[in-house]
N, C-alpha and C positions, 0 to 999 in steps of 0.2 A: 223768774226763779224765786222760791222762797227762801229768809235765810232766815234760822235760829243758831241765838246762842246758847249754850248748853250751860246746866248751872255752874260747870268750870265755863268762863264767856270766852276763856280763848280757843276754846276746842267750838266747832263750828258745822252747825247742818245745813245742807244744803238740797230743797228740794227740785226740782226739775219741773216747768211746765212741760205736760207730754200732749201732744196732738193723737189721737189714733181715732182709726175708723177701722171698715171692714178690709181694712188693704196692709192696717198696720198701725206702729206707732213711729213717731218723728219727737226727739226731745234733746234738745240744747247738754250735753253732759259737761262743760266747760267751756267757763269765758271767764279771760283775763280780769277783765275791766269788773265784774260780778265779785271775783276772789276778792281784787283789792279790795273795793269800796267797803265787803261785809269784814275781811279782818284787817283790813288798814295796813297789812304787809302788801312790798313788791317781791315776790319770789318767783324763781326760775328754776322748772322744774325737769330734771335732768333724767329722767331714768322713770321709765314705766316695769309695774311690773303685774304679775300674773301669777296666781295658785288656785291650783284644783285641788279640793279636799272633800275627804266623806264624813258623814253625821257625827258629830263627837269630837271630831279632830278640832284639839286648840291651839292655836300657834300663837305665841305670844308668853310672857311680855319682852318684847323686845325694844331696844334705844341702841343707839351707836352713843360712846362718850365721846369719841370726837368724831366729829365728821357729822351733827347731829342733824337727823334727817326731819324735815315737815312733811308729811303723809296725805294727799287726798284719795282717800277707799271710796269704794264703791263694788257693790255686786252684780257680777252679770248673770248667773246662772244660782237659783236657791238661794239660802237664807241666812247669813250670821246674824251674833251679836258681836258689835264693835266696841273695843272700850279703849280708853284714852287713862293712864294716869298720871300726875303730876307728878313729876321728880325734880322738881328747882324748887333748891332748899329757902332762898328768898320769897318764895310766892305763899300768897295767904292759906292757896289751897295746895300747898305740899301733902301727898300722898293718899292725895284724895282721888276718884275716878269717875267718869262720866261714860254710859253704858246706851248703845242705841241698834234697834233693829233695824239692819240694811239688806235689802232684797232687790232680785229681780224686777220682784210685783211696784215697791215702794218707790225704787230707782233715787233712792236719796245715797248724797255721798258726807262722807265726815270729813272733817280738816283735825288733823291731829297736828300740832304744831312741832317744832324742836322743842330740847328740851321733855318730851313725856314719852312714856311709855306706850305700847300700841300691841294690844292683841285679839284675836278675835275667836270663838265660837261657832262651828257648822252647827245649825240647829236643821237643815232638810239633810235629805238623803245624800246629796252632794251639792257644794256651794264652788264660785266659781267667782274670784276677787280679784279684781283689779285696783295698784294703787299707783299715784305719781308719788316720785320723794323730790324733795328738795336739794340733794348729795346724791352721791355714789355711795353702792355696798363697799362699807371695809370690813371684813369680816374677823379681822384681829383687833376693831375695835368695839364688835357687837356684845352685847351684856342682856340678859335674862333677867327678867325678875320672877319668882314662882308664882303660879299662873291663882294659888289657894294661900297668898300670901295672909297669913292673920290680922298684919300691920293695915292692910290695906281692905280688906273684908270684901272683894269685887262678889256682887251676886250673880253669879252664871247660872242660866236659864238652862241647867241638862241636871238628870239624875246619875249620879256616880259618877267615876271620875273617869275625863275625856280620854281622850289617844291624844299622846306628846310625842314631841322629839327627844330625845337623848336630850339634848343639850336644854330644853324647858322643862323636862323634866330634873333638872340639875340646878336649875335655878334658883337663887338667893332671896331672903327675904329683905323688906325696905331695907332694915337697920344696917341689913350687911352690906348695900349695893355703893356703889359710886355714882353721883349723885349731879344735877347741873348747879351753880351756884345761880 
């Protein structure tokens, strides 16, 4: 497996050696032993999860402030764009974002850590995401940040503005959010 760090180095790619032939492909999507070594965490990750969405749809940015989740995304189906931004007000790179195309085709996964924000981009006709967390959903403690925050300047790869949810569409910009120390 290949790993890169991303110009934030704690946010983390991960590519997959794939075998395939005329019968198929066979490719490693997770090993313990790979996680630690590339980000130097032991984490245990509790909770898989799964969204279907169609072209345009952005979900994100999303953080729990307590209960802060570590993310490892991956596509199974079409194509986002994944983005990661810092929200710990001690780190060099506070409010900064690191942005990466995850696909079927690519089969690369992200490590989004605690601590940052996490949202993504359907750029095919429908995408189909899978992530592991770190935590449990607590959904009274989940927090938005707005997905065209000025503060933050994320460049999203679509023309006009995506399809939200209520609740990202509702979303605060850096200055106003709560924030990880």
């Amino acid at each position: 497996m290949q790993v890169t760090k991303l110009s934030i180095p704690d946010v983390v790619l991960f590519e997959p050696r794939v075998f395939g032939d005329e019968r198929g492909f066979f490719f490693e999507s997770f090993n313990n032993r790979v996680f630690e070594e590339a980000t130097g965490l032991k984490r245990n990750f509790v909770q898989d999860n799964h969204s279907r969405s169609v072209k345009n749809v952005l979900r994100g940015l999303h953080y729990q402030i307590q209960h802060p989740q570590g993310k490892l995304v991956r596509v199974t189906v079409g194509e986002v764009f994944d983005v990661a931004v810092d929200i710990r007000k001690s780190s060099p790179t506070f409010g900064k974002w690191v942005g990466e195309t995850l696909s079927a085709e690519n089969k690369r996964m992200m490590w989004v850590p605690e601590g940052f924000a996490h949202g993504f981009v359907v750029l095919s006709d429908v995408a189909e995401f899978l992530y592991k967390t770190t935590d449990y959903w607590y959904p009274e403690h989940e927090r938005s940040i707005i997905w065209n925050c000025p503060d933050i300047g994320i460049q999203w790869p679509i023309d006009g503005d995506p399809i939200l949810a209520k609740k990202d569409a509702e979303g605060f910009i850096l200055k106003q959010i709560e924030c990880f120390e």
